[in-house]
BAPA-751507 format. One record per residue (C-alpha): x, y, z; residue in one letter. Coordinates in steps of 0.2 Angstrom, whole numbers, padded with zeros to 4 digits, always signed. Layout:
N
XYZa
...
// end
This chain:
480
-0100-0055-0033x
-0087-0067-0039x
-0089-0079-0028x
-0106-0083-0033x
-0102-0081-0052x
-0088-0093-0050x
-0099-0107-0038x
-0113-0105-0050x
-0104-0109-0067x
-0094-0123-0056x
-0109-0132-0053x
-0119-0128-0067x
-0105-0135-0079x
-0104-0149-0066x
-0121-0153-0069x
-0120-0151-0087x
-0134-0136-0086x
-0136-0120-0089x
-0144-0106-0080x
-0159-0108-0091x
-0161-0124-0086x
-0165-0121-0068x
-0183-0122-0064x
-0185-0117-0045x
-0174-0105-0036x
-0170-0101-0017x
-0158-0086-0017x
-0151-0085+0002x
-0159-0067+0010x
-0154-0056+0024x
-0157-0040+0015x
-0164-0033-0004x
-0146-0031-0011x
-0140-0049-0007x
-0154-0054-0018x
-0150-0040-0032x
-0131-0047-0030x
-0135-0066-0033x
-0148-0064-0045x
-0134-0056-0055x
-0120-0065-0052x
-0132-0079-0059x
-0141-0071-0071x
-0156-0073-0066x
-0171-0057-0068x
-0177-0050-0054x
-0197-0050-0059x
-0198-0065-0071x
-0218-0072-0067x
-0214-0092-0071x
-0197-0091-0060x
-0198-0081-0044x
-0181-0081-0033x
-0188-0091-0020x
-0199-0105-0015x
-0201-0102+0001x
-0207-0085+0003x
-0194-0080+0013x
-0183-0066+0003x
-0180-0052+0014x
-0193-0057+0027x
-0183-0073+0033x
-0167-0075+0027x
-0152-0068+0040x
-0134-0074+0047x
-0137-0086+0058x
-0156-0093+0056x
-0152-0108+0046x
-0163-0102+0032x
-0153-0111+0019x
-0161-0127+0025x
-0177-0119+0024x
-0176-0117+0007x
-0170-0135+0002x
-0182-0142+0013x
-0196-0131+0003x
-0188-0136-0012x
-0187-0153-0006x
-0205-0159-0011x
-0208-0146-0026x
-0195-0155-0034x
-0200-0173-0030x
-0218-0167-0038x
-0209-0163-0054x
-0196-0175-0055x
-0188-0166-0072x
-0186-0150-0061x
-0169-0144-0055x
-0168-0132-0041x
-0155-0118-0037x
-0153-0113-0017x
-0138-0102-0011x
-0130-0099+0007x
-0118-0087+0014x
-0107-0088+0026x
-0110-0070+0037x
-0101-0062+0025x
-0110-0059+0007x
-0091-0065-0002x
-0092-0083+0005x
-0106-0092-0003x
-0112-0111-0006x
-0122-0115-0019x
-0132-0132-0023x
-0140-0141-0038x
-0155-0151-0034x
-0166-0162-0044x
-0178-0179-0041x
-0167-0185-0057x
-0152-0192-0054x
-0136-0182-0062x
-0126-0190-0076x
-0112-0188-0065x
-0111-0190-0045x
-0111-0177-0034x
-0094-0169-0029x
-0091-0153-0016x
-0082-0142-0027x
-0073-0129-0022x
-0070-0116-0037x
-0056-0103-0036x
-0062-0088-0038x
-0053-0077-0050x
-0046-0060-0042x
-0055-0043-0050x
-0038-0030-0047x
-0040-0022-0032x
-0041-0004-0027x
-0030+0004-0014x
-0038+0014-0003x
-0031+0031+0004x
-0034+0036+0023x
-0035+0055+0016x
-0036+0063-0001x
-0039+0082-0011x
-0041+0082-0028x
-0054+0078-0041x
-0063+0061-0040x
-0079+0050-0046x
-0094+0046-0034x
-0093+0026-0035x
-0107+0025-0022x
-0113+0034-0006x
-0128+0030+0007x
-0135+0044+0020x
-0137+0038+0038x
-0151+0045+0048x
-0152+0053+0067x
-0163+0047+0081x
-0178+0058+0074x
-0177+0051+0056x
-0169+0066+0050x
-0154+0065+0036x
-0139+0067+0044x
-0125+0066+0033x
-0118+0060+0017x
-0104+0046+0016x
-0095+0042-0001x
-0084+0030-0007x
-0075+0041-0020x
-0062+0034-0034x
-0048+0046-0039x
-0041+0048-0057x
-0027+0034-0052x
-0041+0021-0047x
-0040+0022-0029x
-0051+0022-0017x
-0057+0034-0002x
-0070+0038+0010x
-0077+0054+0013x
-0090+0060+0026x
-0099+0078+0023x
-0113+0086+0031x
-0116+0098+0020x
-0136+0098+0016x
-0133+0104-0001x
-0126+0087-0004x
-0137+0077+0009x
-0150+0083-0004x
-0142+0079-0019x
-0140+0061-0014x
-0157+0059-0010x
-0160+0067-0026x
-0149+0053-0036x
-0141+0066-0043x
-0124+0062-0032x
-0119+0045-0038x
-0109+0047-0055x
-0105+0065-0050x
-0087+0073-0053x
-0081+0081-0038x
-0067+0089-0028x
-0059+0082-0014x
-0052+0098-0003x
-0044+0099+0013x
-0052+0113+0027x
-0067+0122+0029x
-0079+0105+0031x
-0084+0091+0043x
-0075+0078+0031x
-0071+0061+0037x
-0073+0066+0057x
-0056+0072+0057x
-0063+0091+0049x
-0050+0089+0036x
-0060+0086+0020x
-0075+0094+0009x
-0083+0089-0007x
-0088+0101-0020x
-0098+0094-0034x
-0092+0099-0051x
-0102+0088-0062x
-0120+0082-0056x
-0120+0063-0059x
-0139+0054-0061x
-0151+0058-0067x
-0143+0073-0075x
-0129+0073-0087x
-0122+0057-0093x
-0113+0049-0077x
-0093+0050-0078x
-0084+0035-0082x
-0077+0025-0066x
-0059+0024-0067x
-0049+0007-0069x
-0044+0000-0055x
-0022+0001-0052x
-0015-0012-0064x
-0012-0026-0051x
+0007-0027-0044x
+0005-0048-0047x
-0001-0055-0061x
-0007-0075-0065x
-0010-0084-0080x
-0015-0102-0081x
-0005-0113-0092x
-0015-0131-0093x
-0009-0136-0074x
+0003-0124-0071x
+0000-0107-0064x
+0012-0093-0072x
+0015-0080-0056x
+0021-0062-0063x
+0030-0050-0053x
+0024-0033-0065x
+0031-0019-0057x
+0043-0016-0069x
+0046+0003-0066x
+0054-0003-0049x
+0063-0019-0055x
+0047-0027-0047x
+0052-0021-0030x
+0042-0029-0018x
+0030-0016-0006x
+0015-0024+0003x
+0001-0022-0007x
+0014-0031-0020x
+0015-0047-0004x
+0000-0049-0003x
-0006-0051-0021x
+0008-0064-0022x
+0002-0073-0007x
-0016-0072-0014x
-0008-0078-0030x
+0000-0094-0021x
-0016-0096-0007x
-0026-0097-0023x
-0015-0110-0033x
-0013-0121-0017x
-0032-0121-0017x
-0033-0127-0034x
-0030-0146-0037x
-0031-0141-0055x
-0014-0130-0050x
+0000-0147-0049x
+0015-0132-0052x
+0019-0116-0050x
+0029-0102-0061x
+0036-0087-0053x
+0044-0075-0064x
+0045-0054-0066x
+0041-0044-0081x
+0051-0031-0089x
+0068-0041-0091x
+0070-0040-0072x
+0065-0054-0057x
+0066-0047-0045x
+0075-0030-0034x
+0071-0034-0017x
+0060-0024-0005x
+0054-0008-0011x
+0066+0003+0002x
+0056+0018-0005x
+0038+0010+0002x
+0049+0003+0019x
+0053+0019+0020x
+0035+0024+0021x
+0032+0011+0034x
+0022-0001+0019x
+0033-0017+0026x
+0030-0032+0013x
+0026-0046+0025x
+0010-0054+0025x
+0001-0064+0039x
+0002-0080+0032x
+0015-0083+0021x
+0028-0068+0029x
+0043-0059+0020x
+0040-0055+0003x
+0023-0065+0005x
+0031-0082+0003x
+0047-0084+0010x
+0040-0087+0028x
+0029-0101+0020x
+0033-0109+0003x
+0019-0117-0005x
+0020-0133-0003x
+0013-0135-0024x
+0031-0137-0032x
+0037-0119-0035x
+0051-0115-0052x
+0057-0098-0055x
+0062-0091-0071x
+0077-0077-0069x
+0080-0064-0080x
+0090-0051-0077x
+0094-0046-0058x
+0087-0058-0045x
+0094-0045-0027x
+0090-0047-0010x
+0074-0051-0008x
+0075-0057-0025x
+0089-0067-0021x
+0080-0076-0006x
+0063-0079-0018x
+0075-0087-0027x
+0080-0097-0013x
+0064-0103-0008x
+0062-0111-0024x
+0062-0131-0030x
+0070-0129-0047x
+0078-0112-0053x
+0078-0109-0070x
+0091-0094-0078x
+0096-0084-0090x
+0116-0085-0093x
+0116-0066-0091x
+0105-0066-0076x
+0116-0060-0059x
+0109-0066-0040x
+0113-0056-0024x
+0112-0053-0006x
+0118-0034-0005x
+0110-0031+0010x
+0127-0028+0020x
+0128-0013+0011x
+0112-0005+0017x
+0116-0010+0033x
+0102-0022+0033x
+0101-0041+0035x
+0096-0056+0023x
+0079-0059+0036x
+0068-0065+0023x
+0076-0084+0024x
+0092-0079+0011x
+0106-0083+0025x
+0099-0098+0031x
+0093-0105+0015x
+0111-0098+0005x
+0118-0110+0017x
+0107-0127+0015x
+0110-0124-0003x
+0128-0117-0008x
+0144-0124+0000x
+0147-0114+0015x
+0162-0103+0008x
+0148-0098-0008x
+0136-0095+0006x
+0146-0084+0015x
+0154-0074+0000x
+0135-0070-0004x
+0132-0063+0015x
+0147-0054+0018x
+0153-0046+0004x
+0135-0043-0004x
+0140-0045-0022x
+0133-0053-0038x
+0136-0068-0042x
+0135-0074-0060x
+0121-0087-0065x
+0133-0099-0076x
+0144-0099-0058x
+0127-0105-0048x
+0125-0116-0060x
+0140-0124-0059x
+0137-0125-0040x
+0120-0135-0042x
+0109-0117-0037x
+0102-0117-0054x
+0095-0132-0063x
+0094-0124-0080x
+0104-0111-0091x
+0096-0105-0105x
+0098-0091-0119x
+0093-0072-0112x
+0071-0071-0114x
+0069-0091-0114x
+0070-0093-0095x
+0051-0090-0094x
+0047-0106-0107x
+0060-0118-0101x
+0052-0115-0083x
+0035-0118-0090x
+0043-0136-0095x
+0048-0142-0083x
+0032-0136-0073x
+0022-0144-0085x
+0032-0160-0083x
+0032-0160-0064x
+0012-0159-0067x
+0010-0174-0080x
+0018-0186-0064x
+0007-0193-0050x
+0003-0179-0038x
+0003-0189-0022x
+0021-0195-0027x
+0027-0176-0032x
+0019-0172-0014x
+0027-0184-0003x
+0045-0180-0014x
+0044-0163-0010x
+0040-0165+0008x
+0053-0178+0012x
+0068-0170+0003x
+0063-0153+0012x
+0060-0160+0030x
+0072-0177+0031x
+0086-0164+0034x
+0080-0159+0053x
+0076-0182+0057x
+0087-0192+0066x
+0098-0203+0056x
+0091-0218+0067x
+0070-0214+0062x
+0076-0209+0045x
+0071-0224+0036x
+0056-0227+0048x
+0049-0210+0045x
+0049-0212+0028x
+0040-0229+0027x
+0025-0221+0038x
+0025-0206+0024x
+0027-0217+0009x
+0014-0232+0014x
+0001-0220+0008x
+0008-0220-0009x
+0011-0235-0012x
-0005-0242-0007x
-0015-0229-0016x
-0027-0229-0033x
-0011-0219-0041x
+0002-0230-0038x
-0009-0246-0045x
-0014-0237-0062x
+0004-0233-0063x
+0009-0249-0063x
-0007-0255-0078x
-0002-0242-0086x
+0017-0246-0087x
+0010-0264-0090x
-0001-0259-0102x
+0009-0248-0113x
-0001-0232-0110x
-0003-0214-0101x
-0008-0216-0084x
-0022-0206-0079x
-0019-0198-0062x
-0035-0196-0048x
-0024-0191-0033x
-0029-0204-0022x
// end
C-alpha cells in the first residue's frame, strides 16, 4: 500500500521517529490481509512477542468499515500510554476503502514539534492497463476460488499479466485448475490465454492452460514490469517537472495518457510543497495532439475532472510554464494555450491543423487563441491550420522566452523556480485576478479586487516581507 508507506514516513519523520521507536500498535482491521498490508507498508512483523499489532484485541474480530474501531484503538491506547509516559503509539484508519488511510502518532510526552494534519502525496507505482479480453501467454499474478452454497469449489478467478504488462481477468472452471489453486501450485504459473472451448470470463470465450506450474514447484516466473507510464514527474525543489514520454507517437495524447496528466496535476495541486509546475514532452517533440489512432478506437482523451487532453477543461490553478520543443499541434497547441508562461525553442513550430481533419480546435484552442493573439493571428491559426514559427509568437507576446534548441526544458525550470521563491498567497491571488478580471464589470473592478487583495495584505506573508525587505534578508514564506 502506498498510501500507508507514504502516511507512515510522513508522520514518523514529523515526529522525528522511526518505526523502531514505536512502542504500542493499533493497526485498523476488517479482515487478515489489511493487517498483512499495513504491517508491511510499515515494516512492522507480524509475530513479534514484545510488539503485538494491537492493543485492543480487536484484529480481525472488531475491526470493519463503519464501526468506529479506530477510536477504539486510541481510546485503548489512551491509558497504556499515560502509564508509560516515554511510550509512543501507532493506530491506523481507513476510509472503506483499504487505499485511503490515516495514521496517528501518540505519546504522554509532548512532541518536539506541534502537531500538524499532514497530507502526504503519495507517489504513483505505473499503472497496468487492463484488457476486457486476451489469448496468449501470460503470468498468474494472483487468483482466489469462490465457493457454492454447499461449500463446494466452484471456480478459479485470476488476475493474469501479459508479457507487455497488462493486466486481465480470467474465470475457468476447469477442476484441474480449481485443484491446482488449492494446491498453490497456480500462483507464479506460466500459462496460455486461449480463446473457445472453456467457461472463460462468462462470455465462454477464454481458457487457461498451464505451461509452467508456479509454487511450490519450479522457481515462480518473473511478473512483468508494468507499461512504462505515458506521463512522467520529477520534483525539482518546489517545482514539479511534468513529462509527456510517448515519444513513439510525438507524445499523442490517448486517455490513459489524460488521465496520468491529470493525476500528475491533481497530485501537484495537493502538494503545498509543489509552488510551480513544468510541462514539457520527451523525445524533441511537446506535443501532436490527440492520438486520432486511439480516438479511432473510441479511447477519447478526456478525463472527468480536468477534461480535454486532462487539463484543458480545468487548469491547475498552481502557476503552470511549458517548455516547447519541437512541434506543439493541435491539442498541443491548446496545452500550450492553457499555460501562464511559455517557454520555446527558436525552431519550435505551434498549430491548430485541425480544419484539415475536418475537426475543431474543442479543447479551448479557439477560444483561448483569441484571448491571447490579436484577432487576425487568431484566426490565421483556426482557418488556415498552419504552423506558425516560435520567433513570430514571440514577437506577438505568446511566448515569453526564446531559447537555443534543447534549452527550453531548463529555462522553464527558472523561471518556475523563481515564481516558487515569491510569496505563494501573492502568486495565487496574481494568478487568479489576471485570469478572472477579464469577465468583471469595469465598475466592481477595483471593488472586487480590494475584497480579494485585503487577505494578502493583511496576512503573516505580507508582514515578514516587509521585515525582511527592512531588514536586508530572505523572507521566509508560511502561506498565511
Amino acid at each position: 500500500s502506498p498510501a500507508i508507506a507514504a502516511i507512515g514516513a510522513a508522520a514518523l519523520a514529523h515526529a522525528g521517529a522511526s518505526i523502531e521507536d514505536v512502542d504500542l500498535v493499533d493497526l485498523y482491521a476488517c479482515f487478515p490481509s489489511a493487517v498483512e498490508i499495513a504491517a508491511d507498508a510499515l515494516g512492522l512483523p507480524l509475530d513479534d512477542p514484545d510488539r503485538p499489532l494491537t492493543v485492543t484485541g480487536g484484529l480481525t474480530f472488531a475491526g470493519g468499515p463503519g464501526n468506529n474501531y479506530g477510536s477504539h484503538a486510541v481510546a485503548t491506547m489512551v491509558p497504556l500510554l499515560r502509564a508509560r509516559p516515554a511510550a509512543l503509539g501507532l493506530s491506523t484508519s481507513l476510509g472503506w476503502y483499504a487505499t485511503k488511510h490515516a495514521l496517528g502518532l501518540y505519546s504522554a510526552t509532548p512532541p518536539e514539534r506541534p502537531f500538524a494534519h499532514l497530507r502526504p502525496v503519495v507517489d504513483r507505482p505505473p499503472r497496468r492497463p487492463v484488457l476486457a479480453s486476451y489469448a496468449g501467454p501470460a503470468v498468474v499474478e494472483a487468483a482466489t476460488v469462490p465457493y457454492d452454497r454447499s461449500g463446494e469449489p466452484e471456480a478459479v478467478v485470476a488476475s493474469l499479466l501479459t508479457p507487455a504488462g497488462e493486466r486481465v481477468l480470467v474465470r475457468s472452471e476447469d477442476p484441474a485448475l480449481v485443484t491446482a489453486m488449492l494446491d498453490d501450485v497456480l500462483l507464479g504459473a506460466e500459462v496460455e490465454v486461449a480463446v473457445g472451448g472453456g467457461t472463460g470470463t462468462g462470455s465462454g470465450e477464454e481458457r487457461l492452460v498451464v505451461t509452467a506450474p508456479g509454487r511450490p514447484g519450479p522457481t515462480p516466473a518473473p511478473l512483468p514490469a508494468a507499461p512504462r507510464p505515458p506521463v512522467r514527474t520529477e520534483r525539482r525543489g518546489a517545482v514539479l517537472v511534468v513529462t509527456l514520454d510517448r515519444p513513439e507517437v510525438r507524445n499523442a495524447v490517448d486517455a490513459r495518457t489524460a488521465e496520468a496528466l491529470e493525476q500528475a496535476v491533481d497530485d501537484a495541486e495537493a502538494d503545498p510543497g509543489v509552488r510551480a509546475i513544468v510541462l514539457t514532452g520527451a523525445g524533441g517533440t511537446f506535443c501532436a495532439g490527440m492520438d486520432l489512432r486511439a480516438a479511432a478506437r473510441g479511447e477519447l482523451p478526456v478525463t472527468a475532472g480536468r477534461g480535454p487532453l486532462g487539463l484543458t477543461g480545468r487548469p491547475p490553478t498552481t502557476p503552470l510554464v511549458v517548455a516547447v520543443e519541437g512541434a506543439a499541434l493541435a491539442g498541443g497547441c491548446e496545452l500550450v494555450l492553457a499555460a501562464d508562461l511559455v517557454v520555446a525553442a527558436q525552431d519550435a513550430t505551434f498549430g491548430l491543423p485541425e480544419a484539415r481533419r475536418g475537426l475543431v480546435a474543442a479543447a479551448g484552442g479557439m477560444v483561448r487563441a483569441r484571448e491571447r493573439l490579436p484577432r487576425n493571428v487568431a484566426m490565421e491559426l483556426v482557418l488556415l491550420g498552419e504552423p506558425v514559427d516560435a520567433p513570430r509568437l514571440h514577437a506577438l507576446g505568446l511566448v515569453n522566452r526564446l531559447v537555443a534548441p534543447g534549452e527550453a526544458l531548463e529555462e522553464a525550470v527558472a523561471l518556475a523556480a523563481r515564481i516558487a521563491g515569491n510569496a505563494p498567497l501573492s502568486v495565487a491571488l496574481g494568478k487568479r485576478v489576471v485570469d478572472e478580471s477579464p469577465g468583471w464589470a469595469p465598475a466592481e473592478t477595483f471593488e472586487r479586487q480590494g475584497e480579494l487583495a485585503s487577505a494578502v495584505l493583511l496576512s503573516d506573508d505580507a508582514r515578514e516581507g516587509v521585515e525582511a525587505f527592512a531588514e536586508r534578508r530572505d523572507p521566509v514564506w508560511r502561506g498565511r
